[in-house]
N, C-alpha and C positions, 0 to 999 in steps of 0.2 A: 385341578385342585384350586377352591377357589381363596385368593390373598385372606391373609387376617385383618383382623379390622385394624391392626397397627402402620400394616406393610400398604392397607387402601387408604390410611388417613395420610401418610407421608406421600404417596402416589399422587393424592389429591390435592394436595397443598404445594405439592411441586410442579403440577400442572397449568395451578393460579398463580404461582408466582414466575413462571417460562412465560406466562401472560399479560402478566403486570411488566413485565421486566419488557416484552417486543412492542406493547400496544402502549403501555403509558398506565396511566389512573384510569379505574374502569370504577362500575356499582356493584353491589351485591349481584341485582339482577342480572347486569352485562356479565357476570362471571359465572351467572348461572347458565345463561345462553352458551358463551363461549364451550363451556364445560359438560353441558349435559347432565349437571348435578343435580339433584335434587333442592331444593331451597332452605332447606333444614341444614343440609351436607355444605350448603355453600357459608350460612350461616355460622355454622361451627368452627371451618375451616379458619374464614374471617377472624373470629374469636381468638381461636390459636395462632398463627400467623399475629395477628396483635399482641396478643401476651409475651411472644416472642419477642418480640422487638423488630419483627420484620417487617412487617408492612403497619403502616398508619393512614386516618383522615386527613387527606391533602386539598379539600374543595367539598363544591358542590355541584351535583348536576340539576339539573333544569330550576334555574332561574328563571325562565323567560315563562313557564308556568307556574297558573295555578295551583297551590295545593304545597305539601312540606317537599323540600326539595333532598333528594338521594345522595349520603354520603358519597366518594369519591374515595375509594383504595390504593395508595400506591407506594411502593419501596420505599423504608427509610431511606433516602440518599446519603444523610450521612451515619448512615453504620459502617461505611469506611469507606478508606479514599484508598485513590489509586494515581501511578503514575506509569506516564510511556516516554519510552525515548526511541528517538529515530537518531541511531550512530552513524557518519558518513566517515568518510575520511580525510575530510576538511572540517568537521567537527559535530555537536550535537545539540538535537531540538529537543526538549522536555516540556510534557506537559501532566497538569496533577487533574482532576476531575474530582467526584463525589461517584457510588455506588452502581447511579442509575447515568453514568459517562458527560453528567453535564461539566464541563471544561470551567474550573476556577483560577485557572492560574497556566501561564506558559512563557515560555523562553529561551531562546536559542544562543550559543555562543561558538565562534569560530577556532579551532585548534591546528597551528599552521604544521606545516608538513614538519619544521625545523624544533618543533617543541618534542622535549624528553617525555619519556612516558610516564614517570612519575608524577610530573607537573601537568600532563595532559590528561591523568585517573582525575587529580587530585581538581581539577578546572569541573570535568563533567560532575563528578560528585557534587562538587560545591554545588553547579547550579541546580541538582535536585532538589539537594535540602534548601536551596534560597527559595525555590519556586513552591516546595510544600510549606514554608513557614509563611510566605505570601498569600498564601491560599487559603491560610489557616488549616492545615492536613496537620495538626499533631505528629499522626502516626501512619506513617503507607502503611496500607495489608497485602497489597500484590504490586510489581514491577512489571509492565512488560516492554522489553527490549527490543528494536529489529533494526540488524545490521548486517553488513553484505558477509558471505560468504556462507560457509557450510556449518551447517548443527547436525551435531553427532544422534543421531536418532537412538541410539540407545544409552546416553548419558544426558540429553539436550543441552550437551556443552558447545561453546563457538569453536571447531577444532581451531587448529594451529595455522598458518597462511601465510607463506613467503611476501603472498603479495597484499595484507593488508597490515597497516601499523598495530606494534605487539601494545598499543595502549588498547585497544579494543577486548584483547582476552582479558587484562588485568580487570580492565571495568568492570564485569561483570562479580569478581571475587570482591572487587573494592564494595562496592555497593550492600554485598552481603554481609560485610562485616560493618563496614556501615549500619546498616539498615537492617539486624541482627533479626528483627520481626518481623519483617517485610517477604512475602514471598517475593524470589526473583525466578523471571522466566525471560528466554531467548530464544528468538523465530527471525531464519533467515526474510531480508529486509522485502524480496519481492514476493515473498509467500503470501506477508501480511498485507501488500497491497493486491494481492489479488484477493484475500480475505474483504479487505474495505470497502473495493468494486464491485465485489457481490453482494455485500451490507446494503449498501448504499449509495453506489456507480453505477459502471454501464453494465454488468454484470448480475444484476438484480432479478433477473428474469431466467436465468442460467443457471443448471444442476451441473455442468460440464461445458469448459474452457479452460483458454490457456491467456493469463495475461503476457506481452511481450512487455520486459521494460525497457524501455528507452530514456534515460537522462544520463547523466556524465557516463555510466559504465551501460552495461548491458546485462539482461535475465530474462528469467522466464518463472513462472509458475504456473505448476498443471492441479486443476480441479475435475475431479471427473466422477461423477454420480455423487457430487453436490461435499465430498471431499477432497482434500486437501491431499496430494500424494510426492512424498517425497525422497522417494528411492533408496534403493538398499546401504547407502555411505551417508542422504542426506544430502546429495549434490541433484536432484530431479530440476532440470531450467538450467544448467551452467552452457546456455547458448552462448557465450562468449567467447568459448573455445571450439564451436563447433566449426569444422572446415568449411570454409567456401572460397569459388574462385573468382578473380581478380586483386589476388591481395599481393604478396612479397614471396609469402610462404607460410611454411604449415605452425599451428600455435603448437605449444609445447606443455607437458603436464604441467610445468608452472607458470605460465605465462601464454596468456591467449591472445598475445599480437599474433599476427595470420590468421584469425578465427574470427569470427560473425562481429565482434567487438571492434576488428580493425575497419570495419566497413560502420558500424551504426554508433560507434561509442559517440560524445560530445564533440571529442578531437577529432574524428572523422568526416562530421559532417561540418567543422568549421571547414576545415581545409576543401570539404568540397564547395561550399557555399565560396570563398574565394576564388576557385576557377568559374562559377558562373555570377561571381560580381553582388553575389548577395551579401549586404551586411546588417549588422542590428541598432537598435539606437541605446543610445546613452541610457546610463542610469537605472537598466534594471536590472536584477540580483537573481534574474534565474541563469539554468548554466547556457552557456553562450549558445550549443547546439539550439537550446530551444528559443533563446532570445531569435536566433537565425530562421528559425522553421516560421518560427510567427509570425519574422517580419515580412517573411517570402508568402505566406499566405494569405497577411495583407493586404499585400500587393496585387497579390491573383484576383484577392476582394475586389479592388477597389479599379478593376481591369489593366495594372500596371504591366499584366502578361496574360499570355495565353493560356486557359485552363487545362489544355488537352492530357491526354496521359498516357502520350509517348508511343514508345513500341514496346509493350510489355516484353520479357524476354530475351531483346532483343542487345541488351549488354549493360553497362551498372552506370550508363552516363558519362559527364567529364570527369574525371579523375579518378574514377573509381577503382583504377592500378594504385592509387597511393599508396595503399598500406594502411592510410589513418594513423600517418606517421602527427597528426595535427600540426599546429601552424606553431610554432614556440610555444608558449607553456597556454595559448589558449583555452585548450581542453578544460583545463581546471580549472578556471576563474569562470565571471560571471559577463553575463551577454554585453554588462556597460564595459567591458574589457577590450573589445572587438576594436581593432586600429581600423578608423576608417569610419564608427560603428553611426554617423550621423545620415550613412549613404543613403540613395532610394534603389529598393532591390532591383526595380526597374525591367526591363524584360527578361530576364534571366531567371525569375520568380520562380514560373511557370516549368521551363525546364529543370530548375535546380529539384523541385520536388517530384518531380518525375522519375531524376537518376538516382532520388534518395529513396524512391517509393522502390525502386527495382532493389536494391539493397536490403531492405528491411521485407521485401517479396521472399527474400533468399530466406531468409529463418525463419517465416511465415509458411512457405513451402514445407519447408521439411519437418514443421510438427506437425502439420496438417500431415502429412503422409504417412506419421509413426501414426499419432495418436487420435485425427478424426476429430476432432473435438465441436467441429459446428460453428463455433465461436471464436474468433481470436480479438482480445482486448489490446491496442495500442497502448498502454500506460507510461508512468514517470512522467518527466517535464513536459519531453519532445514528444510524446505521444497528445499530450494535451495540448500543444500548442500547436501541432497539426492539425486536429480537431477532423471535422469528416474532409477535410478538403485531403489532407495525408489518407487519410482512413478509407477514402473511397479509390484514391489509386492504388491503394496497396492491394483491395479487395479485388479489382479489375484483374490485374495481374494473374494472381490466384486462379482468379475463373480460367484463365489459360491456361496455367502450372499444373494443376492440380483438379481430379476426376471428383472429386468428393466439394459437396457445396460446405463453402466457409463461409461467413458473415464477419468481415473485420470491420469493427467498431473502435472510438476515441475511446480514451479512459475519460472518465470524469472527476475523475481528484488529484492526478498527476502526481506531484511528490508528495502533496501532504496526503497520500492515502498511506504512506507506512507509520506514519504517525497516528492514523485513525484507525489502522488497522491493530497495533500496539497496543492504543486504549481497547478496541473491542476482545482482544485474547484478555489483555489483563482483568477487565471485567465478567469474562466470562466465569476467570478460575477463579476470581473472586467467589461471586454469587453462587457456583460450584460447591466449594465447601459451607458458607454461611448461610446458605439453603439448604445442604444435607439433612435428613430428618433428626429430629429432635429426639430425644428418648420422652415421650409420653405415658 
């Protein structure tokens, strides 16, 4: 039966603006191309869509010819703003945008472990509303949120979590009563950086993979036939707690020391970077793990060590019995933190990422062997500051581990894809609702 002309005029109008919205400003014509519309149907559309308030004249095309030159159509960007935050547990990055995600405004503040939670709602809020009244955002119309742990898939609330601070659940209530108009949404923090790799990372080329994440903690997100899939509690990637050996002992439902996290967390790989002599330099503000990987691949650069890649298999390197008990409160600060951190990593470069590659092989291994994926993405800090030098030892490994061909590849955005990822959900469900058909 074929659509009414109501249900093919809204069909068509949502099709040019899923167009405008991934391509930019196009023409009449280009959206007759794209479309396959007739030029009457594109014409009209145009029309309505304008009347609306949805899309306007943002330019011109062909300057460089002869002859009157073709409007340029493209999203109001400000029919509304939007903002994202990236929640950690040493504090939160916000950022406000316009419609079409161009970034007007951002800024980050730290909330130390010792602060109440009242003061620590009351900190993050503020710096929303400081950064949309900077921006000039009057009004948020969607939030999106992404912070570590589990969203209840059938409430898409942050459940409850021994092991994350209880100012994280409040945020989310605080904001809404805050921000009374504003849609608020919440996506665990590694989900939406595998969303951002696929947007616009290493991921781009990929209907199905798995990002692993590597920065101060450990994750995972699985994408498979170009969705997002996140299990029957909401916990799909909690690789943190998954068993593996040479650790102390086994992690426990609330606490994933002896699991995959005691081997790749921040704190893990500093303490192993000290058995083989590797340290960071001064002065920069990522987590110390990745200030450590950088410096050690540097190094490898610039022939300070050997680039070999070890004996896949063959055991998890120097210290990889520790536990990832970390080096005093290293883990959690930042790579200018590193005692010592002026050092040159020096021959030890070479091996240190070799027994780090064998470690991060182990939870590389074992999704490859559930789920296949073809693809595993290195992401967070420590994945991006391994870049392929990490990425290609880990993939070596694999080809031994495991029957099925994987492709491990660096992330391309490292931390700040949960941030880019944020703005991408929050934009979507924007322009979701404010694109719904119109009654005509």
């Amino acid at each position: 039966m074929p659509a009414s002309p109501s249900t093919a005029r809204a069909m068509n109008d949502r099709l040019a603006l899923r167009l405008l919205q991934q391509q930019g400003p196009l023409t009449a014509t280009q959206l007759k191309q794209h479309t396959g519309l007739s030029r009457p149907t594109v014409a009209d559309l145009v029309d309505r869509l304008t009347a609306s308030g949805l899309i306007e004249v943002v330019g011109e095309a062909g300057a460089q010819r002869r002859g009157p030159n073709a409007k340029l159509y493209g999203i109001v960007a400000g029919r509304a703003h939007l903002a994202a935050l990236d929640v950690r547990t040493e504090g939160v990055s916000v950022l406000v945008s316009d419609l079409v995600g161009q970034v007007l405004g951002e800024a980050s503040v730290p909330i130390g472990g010792d602060t109440g939670t009242g003061h620590a709602v009351e900190q993050a809020v503020a710096l929303v509303e400081r950064v949309a009244k900077e921006a000039g955002a009057d009004r948020l119309h969607t939030v999106g949120i992404g912070a570590p742990g589990l969203i209840d898939p059938a409430t898409g609330e942050l459940r409850d979590s021994g092991g994350l601070p209880a100012w994280h659940r409040r945020l989310v209530a605080a904001l809404q009563e805050r921000l009374p108009a504003a849609r608020v949404t919440v996506e665990n923090e590694t989900n939406l950086a595998a969303l951002a790799e696929q947007r616009d990372g290493a991921a781009r080329d990929r209907d199905t993979f798995v990002l692993l994440w590597l920065g101060i903690g450990t994750g995972a997100a699985v994408v498979l036939d170009g969705h997002l899939r996140r299990g029957a509690s909401g916990g799909t990637g909690e690789i943190g707690f998954l068993p593996v050996p040479w650790t102390r002992g086994l992690p426990s439902a609330t606490d994933c020391e002896g699991g995959f996290h005691s081997l790749a967390s921040s704190a893990a790989i500093a303490e192993l970077a000290v058995r083989h002599g590797v340290t960071a330099p001064v002065g920069t503000e990522e987590p110390l793990g990745a200030g450590l990987v950088r410096a050690a691949v540097e190094a490898v650069a610039a022939g300070g060590a050997g680039a070999g890649t070890g004996d896949a298999g063959a055991g998890p390197g120097d210290g990889a019995r520790t536990g990832g008990a970390g080096v005093g409160s290293a883990g959690a600060g930042s790579a200018g933190g590193a005692e010592g951190a002026a050092g040159d990593a020096g021959g030890g470069a070479g091996a240190f990422l070799d027994a780090l590659a064998d470690r991060v092989a182990l939870g590389v291994a074992s999704v490859v062997a559930v789920l296949d994926p073809g693809c595993v993405v290195l992401g967070g800090e420590v994945g991006r500051a391994g870049g392929e030098e990490l990425a290609g030892r880990v993939e070596e490994r694999i080809r031994r581990m495991a029957p099925l061909p994987t492709e491990v590849r660096a992330g391309a955005l490292g931390g700040a894809a949960v941030l880019r990822g944020a703005l991408l959900t929050a934009r979507e469900a924007a322009q979701e609702e404010l694109f719904s058909p119109l009654d005509r």
